[in-house]
C-alpha positions, 0 to 999 in steps of 0.5 A: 484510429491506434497509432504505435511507433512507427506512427510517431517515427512516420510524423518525425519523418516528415518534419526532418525530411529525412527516412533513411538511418544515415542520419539518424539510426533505429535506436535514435528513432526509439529513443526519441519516441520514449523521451518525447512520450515522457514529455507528453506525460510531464505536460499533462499530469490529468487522466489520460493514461489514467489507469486503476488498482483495488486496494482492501481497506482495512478499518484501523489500519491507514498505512498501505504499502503500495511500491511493488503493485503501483512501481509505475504510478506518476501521481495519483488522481482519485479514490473511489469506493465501489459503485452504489457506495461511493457517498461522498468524494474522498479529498486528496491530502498531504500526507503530512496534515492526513499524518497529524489526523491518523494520530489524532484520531480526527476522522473529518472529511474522507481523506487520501495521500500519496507518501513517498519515503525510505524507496516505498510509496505508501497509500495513506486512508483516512476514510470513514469504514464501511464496515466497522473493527471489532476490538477482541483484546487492546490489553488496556484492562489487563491480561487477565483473560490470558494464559502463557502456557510455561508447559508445552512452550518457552512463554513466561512472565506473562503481564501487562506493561504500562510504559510500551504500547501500541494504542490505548494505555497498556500492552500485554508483555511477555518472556521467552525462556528457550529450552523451557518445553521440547517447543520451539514457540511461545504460547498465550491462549484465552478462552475467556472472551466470547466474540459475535463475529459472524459479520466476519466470518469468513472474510475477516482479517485478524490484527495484531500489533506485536514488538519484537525487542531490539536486541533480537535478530528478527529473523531467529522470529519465524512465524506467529500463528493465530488460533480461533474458534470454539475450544483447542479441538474445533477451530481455524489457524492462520500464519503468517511470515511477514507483517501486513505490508510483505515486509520481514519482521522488524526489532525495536518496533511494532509489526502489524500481523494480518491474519486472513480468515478466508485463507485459514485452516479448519480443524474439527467443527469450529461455530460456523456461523461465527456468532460465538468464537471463545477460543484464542490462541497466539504463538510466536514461533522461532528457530533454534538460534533464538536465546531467552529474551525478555519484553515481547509484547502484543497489543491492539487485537482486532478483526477487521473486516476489508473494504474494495476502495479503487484508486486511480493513478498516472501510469508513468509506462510509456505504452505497452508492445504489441503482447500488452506487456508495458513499457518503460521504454520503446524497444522493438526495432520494428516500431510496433510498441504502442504509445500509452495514448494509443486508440484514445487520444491519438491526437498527441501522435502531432505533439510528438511527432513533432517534439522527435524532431527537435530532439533529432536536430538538437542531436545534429547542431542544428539549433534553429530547425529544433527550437522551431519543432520545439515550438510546434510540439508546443503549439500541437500540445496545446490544440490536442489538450484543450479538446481533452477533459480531466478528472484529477483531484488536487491535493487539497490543503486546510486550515487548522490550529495546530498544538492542542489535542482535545482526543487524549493527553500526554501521548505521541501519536500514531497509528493509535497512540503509542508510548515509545519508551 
């Protein structure tokens, strides 16, 4: 059996013996048809208009900004990798204890967290990687193996910093000097440091965390680029115009670059097999209104590669219409939207049909007939949801001692460590 609204409205019907629209009009019928379905959500919080999203799991990064793919997720209810590799159950967490563990570096049991600041809803991943990152550079022994090119861009001073970092204890800082070359960019190459990255070849993601100091206005930053592969004739480059998130480049703080190999274009015959790539290149591009600026810096170069984990979540959609198109809101006059629960468990059609009707007689004063209907929608509620099992994880808390960080000292925590001076 599929129910859709008319199903809901026929059941309301019936309990304020009333079907004309003298009374109570088409748009009255949908409304109460949308508000008593978020009602049924309210009460039931469990699986059942559970739906999925697959998300790429990237080792050292923890952080997945989710408010555009997820804008309807009501809470979330399990995080599972792909079948044959799901080992160990993750553990729903606050996001504030995953927080002190992702800063931490503490691994523990596998972790997920829903975090939910600034308008953005963020997926938080504490969980032991499949598939292990290769650090190419953290910058932490120097920038030896670096080169600003002063002569075909507008890079200088290239060094490493001590005082401003990602991770570790160093970064690698630089200068630009606009109107040094013809070039609108600033270029670091490295052709010291052969890579084994066959395991990722092809489907490896490039990390770069990359600050932008505070007195430049991010959008005079255009792009950064990425080069890799064998020398500056034969191999791949990627940019990209955002950081990882989709977000516009931030001043005063760290970006994270995420450079797809699986999307990057060949230039000659780079290793194919990846098993040796020595050839690195960054460039930091930007418009013409961007002035001389010092204390750029890069740090934490990474290759990463993803893993499909699939997080299943409370759709707060309240159905679809007849297309599959989802809905916040029932809408169509002739009552042919589709309740979320419709073909599944379409014994809530009694709850609430039965919660319209008191928001009907609630409307028309009449108190009694509500809290009556009030109370069957209760009752209904009950019977249909005590035949219906669920599977949400809780958001489980833990004991710690809180205070001593045993990983390293004298560094606030972060994604790694970072110094924010």
């Amino acid at each position: 059996m599929s129910s859709t609204v008319a199903t809901l409205v026929n059941e309301m019907d019936m309990h304020t013996g009333d079907i004309t629209t003298n009374r109570i009009s088409v748009a009255n019928r949908l409304n109460y048809a949308t508000e008593a379905v978020i009602w049924l959500q309210e009460k039931l919080k469990n699986d059942h208009g559970l739906r999925t999203y697959d998300l790429s799991y990237l080792d050292t990064l923890h952080y997945y900004l989710v408010t555009t793919p997820l804008a309807d997720l009501l809470d979330g209810a399990d995080l599972r990798r792909r079948i044959g590799h799901n080992y160990q159950s993750m553990t729903h967490r606050s996001p504030r204890e995953l927080a002190e563990e992702v800063g931490q570096r503490l691994t523990g049991d596998d972790s997920w967290a829903i975090e939910r600041r600034d308008n953005d809803v963020l997926l938080v991943i504490n969980a032991k990687p499949r598939f292990q990152a290769i650090t190419i550079d953290n910058f932490d022994g120097g920038v030896s193996n670096w080169t600003g090119d002063a002569v075909n861009s507008d890079i200088s001073n290239v060094s490493v910093d001590y005082t401003l970092f990602w991770g570790g204890n160093a970064s690698l800082r630089y200068d630009v000097v606009v109107g040094q070359s013809a070039n609108l960019r600033a270029t670091i190459t490295s052709t010291l440091l052969p890579q084994n990255l066959s395991t990722m070849l092809l489907t490896g993601v490039f990390l770069l965390e990359a600050y932008i100091p505070q007195n430049v206005n991010p959008a005079n930053i255009t792009s950064y680029t990425l080069y890799f592969g064998t020398n500056a004739s034969n191999y791949w480059s990627s940019t990209v115009t955002v950081d990882v998130d989709g977000n516009t480049f931030e001043a005063g703080d760290w970006n994270t670059l995420a450079f797809q190999w699986s999307t990057a274009t060949q230039v000659g015959t780079p290793d194919l097999t990846g098993s040796s790539i020595t050839y690195f290149r960054i460039d930091m591009n930007f418009n013409s209104s961007l002035t001389s600026t010092t204390f750029f810096h890069y740090d934490q170069f990474r290759v990463a590669k993803p893993e499909t984990l699939t997080f299943y979540y409370v759709s707060w959609n309240v159905g679809t219409n007849a297309s599959g198109t989802t809905l916040t809101a029932f809408t169509n006059v002739s009552y042919t939207d589709i309740p979320y629960f419709s073909g599944k468990y379409d014994q809530y059609v009694k709850a609430c049909g039965h919660k319209m009707a008191a928001l009907a007689f609630a409307d028309l004063r009449l108190k009694e007939e509500s809290t009556e209907e009030h109370s069957q929608a209760e009752l209904a509620f009950q019977r249909a949801f005590a035949i219906f099992p669920t599977s949400i994880t809780k958001e489980v808390k833990s004991f710690k001692v809180h205070g001593i960080n045993f990983t390293q000292k004298g560094h606030r925590s972060g994604r790694f460590f970072r110094n924010t001076i």
